[in-house]
N, C-alpha and C positions, 0 to 999 in steps of 0.2 A: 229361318225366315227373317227378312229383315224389317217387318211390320211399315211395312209404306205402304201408298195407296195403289202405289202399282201391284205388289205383291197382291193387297185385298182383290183388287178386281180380280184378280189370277185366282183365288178363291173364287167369287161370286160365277166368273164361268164356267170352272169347273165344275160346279153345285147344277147350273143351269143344263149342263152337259148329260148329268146325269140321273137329277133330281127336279120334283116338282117344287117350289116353294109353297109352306100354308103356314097357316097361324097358330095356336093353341087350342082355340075354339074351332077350326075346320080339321083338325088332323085326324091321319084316317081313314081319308078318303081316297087315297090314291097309294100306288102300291110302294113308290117309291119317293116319301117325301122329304125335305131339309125342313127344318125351324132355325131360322137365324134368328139370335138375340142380343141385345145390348144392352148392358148397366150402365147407366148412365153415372158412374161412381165421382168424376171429378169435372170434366169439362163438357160444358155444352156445345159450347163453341165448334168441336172436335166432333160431337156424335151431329151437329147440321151439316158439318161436311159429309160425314159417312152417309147422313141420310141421303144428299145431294144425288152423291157417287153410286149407290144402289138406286136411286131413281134413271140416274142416265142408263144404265143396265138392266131395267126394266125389273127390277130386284125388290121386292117391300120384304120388312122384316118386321121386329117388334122392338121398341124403345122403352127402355124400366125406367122410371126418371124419380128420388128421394124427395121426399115429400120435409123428411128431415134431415139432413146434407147441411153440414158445416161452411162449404164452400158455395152452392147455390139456393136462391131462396125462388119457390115457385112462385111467390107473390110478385116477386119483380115483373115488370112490364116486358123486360128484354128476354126472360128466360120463360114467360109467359106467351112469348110471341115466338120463341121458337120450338119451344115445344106442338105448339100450333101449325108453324112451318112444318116439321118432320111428318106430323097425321095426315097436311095436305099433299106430303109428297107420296101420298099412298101407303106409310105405315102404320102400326099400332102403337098403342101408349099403354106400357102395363106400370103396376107399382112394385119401387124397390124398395123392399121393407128390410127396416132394423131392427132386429131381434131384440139387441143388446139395450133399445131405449124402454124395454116396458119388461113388467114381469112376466114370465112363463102362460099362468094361467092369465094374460091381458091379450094373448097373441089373437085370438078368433076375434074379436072386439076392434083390436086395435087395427089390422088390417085391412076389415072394413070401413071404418073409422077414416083411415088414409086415405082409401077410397075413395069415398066422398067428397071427402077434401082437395085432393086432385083432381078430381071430375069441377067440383065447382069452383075452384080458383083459374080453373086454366080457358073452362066453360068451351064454346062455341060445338056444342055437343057431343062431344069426345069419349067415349066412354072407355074406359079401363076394365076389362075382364079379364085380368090375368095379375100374377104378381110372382117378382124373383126375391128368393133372400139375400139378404147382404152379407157376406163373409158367412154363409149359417153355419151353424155348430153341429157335430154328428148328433147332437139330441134333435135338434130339429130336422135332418135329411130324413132321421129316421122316423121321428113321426107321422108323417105323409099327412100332414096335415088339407084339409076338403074343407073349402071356404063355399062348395057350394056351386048349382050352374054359372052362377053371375062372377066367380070368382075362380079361376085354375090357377092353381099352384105349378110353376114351372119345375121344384124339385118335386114335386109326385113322385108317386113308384113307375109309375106311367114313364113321362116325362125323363125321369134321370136313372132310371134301369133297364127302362125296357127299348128304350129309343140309344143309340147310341150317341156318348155326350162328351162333345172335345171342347175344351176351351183355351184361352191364352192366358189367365190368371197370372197378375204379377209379371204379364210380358214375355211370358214363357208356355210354349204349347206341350203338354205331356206327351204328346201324339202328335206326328206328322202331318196338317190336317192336309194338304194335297195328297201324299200315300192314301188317310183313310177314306178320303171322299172318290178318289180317282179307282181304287180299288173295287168301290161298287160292293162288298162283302156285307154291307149294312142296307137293309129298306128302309130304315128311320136315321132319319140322323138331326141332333140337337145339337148346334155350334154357339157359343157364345165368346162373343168379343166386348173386348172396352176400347170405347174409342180414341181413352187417350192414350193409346200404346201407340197410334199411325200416326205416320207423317209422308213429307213430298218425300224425302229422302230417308238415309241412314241414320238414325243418332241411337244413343246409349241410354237405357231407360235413366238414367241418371241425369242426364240431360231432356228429356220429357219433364221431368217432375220441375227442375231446375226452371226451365218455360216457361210451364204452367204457372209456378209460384211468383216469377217474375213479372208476367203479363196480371196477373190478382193483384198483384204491390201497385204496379200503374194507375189500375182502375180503380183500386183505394186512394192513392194518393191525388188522382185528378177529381170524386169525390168529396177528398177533403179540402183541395182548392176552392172546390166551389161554392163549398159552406163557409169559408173562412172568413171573417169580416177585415 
């Protein structure tokens, strides 16, 4: 796959072809459902486009967004306002939680905690019922950790064993995902993408990151022009 948006849409109707889209909170329901998801792990910029592109496609999915992310801060006004933009395009907004920032026994606490936190910083009544782990560790897949009705865990048992679960981690798919979704062999199926693998064209994940870091140097440095006396 050469991870552009031509290719994605070639996923999305295939999905559409053969699958119902639902959420976390409605799955279930129907016999042969998709859950598309997204970590929002580095660029926003990147997951408004996707969300755009699944709106023209009549496509809703669900968007994780880091409440603690090195690279975007939810407080900002711009990342605040597109997070906004993607719920009004008809998706969900779940939280992408990191393990590695809290101890073991602070995880029930803290991800509700997040919760909140995203819920009220981003506001305009959004609610979050759901949450993906960031990188987790085999200690946590296997906990199958229950936050509760108001809270579903995307790696459940549920969710990452019982649904069939492809993703593109690191830009590479384990699995074929047009073979397994065209194949029809699964009634569940769990995809997850990150949006900053796509582009219009071809490039080299090496050149992705390269972009990415390039266009963050900009908007720091124009930033720092402005504070400058």
């Amino acid at each position: 796959m050469d991870f552009t948006y031509k290719e994605y849409i070639r996923i999305l109707e295939l999905c559409k072809k053969h699958y119902f889209f639902t959420t976390y909170k409605d799955a279930n329901m129907h016999s042969k459902e998709v859950i598309l998801r997204h970590d929002i792990d580095l660029d926003m910029d990147k997951a408004i486009t996707l969300a755009r592109i699944e709106k023209e496609h009549n496509v809703s999915s669900t968007y994780f967004v880091l409440v603690t992310s090195n690279l975007y801060n939810i407080a900002n006004k711009y990342v605040r306002d597109a997070i906004v933009d993607i719920a009004r395009l008809g998706h969900s907004i779940g939280l992408h939680f990191d393990e590695t920032q809290y101890a073991e026994e602070e995880i029930y606490n803290r991800v509700k905690n997040e919760k909140e936190i995203l819920e009220k910083i981003v506001g305009h009544n959004i609610i979050v019922d759901s949450v993906s782990m960031h990188i987790p560790s085999r200690r946590t897949l296997e906990a199958n950790y229950d936050f509760g009705n108001d809270m579903i865990n995307s790696y459940s048992e549920n969710f990452f064993h019982e649904w069939k679960y492809i993703s593109d981690s690191n830009m590479h798919w384990r699995e074929d995902p047009f073979e397994v979704i065209s194949s029809c062999r699964y009634n569940k199926l769990h995809i997850l993408t990150h949006p900053i693998w796509y582009d219009e064209g071809f490039l080299l994940k090496e050149n992705k990151l390269f972009n990415f870091y390039k266009k963050k140097e900009s908007k720091l440095k124009l930033e720092i022009n402005t504070i400058a006396p």
